[in-house]
Each structure stands twice: as C-alpha cells, then as structure tokens.
N, C-alpha and C positions, 0 to 999 in steps of 0.2 A: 542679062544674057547677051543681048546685042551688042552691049562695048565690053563683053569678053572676048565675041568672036574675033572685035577688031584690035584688041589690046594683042588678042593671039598674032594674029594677021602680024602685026609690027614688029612683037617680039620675035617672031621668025625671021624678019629682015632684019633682024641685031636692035631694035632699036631700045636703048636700053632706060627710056621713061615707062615705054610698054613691057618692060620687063618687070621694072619696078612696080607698075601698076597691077599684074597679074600677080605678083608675091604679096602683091598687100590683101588684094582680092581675096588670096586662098586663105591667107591670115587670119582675115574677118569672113571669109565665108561668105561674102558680098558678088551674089552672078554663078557662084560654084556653091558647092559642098565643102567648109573648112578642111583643110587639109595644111598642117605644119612643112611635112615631109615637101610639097610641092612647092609652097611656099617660101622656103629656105632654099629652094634649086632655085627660082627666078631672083630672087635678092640675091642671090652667091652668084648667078650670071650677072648680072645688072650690078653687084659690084667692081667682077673684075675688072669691066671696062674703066673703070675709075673716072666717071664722068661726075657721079651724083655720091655724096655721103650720107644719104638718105638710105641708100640701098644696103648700107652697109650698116647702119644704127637698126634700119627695121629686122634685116636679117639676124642681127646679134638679139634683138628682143623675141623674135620667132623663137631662138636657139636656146632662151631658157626654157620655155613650156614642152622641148624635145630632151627626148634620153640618147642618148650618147649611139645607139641603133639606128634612131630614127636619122640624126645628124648622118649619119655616116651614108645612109640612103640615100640623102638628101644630094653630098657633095659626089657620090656614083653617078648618079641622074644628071647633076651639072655637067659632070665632064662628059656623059655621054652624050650630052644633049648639046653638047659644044664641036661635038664630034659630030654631029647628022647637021651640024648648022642650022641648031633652033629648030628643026621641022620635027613636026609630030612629036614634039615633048609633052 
C-alpha cells in the first residue's frame, strides 16, 4: 500500500515508469483490489508517452481478459485523466 501511494504520487506528475507500475498493480491486484478497467487506463497513459514498450505489451495483455465495455471505460478514463493531468485518477 505504501509504494502505491508513491507510485500515485509520480503517476500524477506524468511519470510514466509510475504509471506503468500502477497498471501492473491493478492488473495483479498487487497494494489494490484487481481492477482490468484501471489497469488498462494507467498502461494506455504510460503508453502514449511512448517512452517504454512494456506499457504497451502489458496493456494489450490486460485487454484480452476485458470485454469490449470494459476497454471502452478504460480509454474514457485515460482521456479524462489526461485531461485533469493525472490528478485524482
């Protein structure tokens, strides 16, 4: 729970290894409550930076075990959370 709070902390100031890390987080449910839907938002932020192809391999693997609903929540949430620049996502 403590290197979520900070994984948060980072991912708020864009940084997009702590973005990476909070999508893998929710992925395995590792410091959270598994959650695909959040998951799929921090790798879909963290990829578009196009820093790391990691973000982008783990988010396409999240995106099989979601339904086409869930995906679609997921890339809503990205953009909106790109839009409050990362705070309170």
């Amino acid at each position: 729970k403590t290197a979520m709070k900070w994984y948060t902390l980072a991912a708020e100031q864009g940084d997009a290894s702590a973005q990476i890390s909070l999508g893998n987080a929710y992925g395995r449910g590792q410091g959270v409550i598994q959650d695909n839907v959040y998951a799929h938002m921090w790798l879909n932020i963290a990829a578009s930076s196009g820093i790391s192809k990691d973000a982008i391999i783990n988010r396409d693997i999240i995106a099989k075990r979601m339904t086409l609903a869930d995906i679609s929540a997921a890339q809503k949430l990205a953009r909106e959370c790109v839009v409050k620049k990362y705070k309170g996502c």
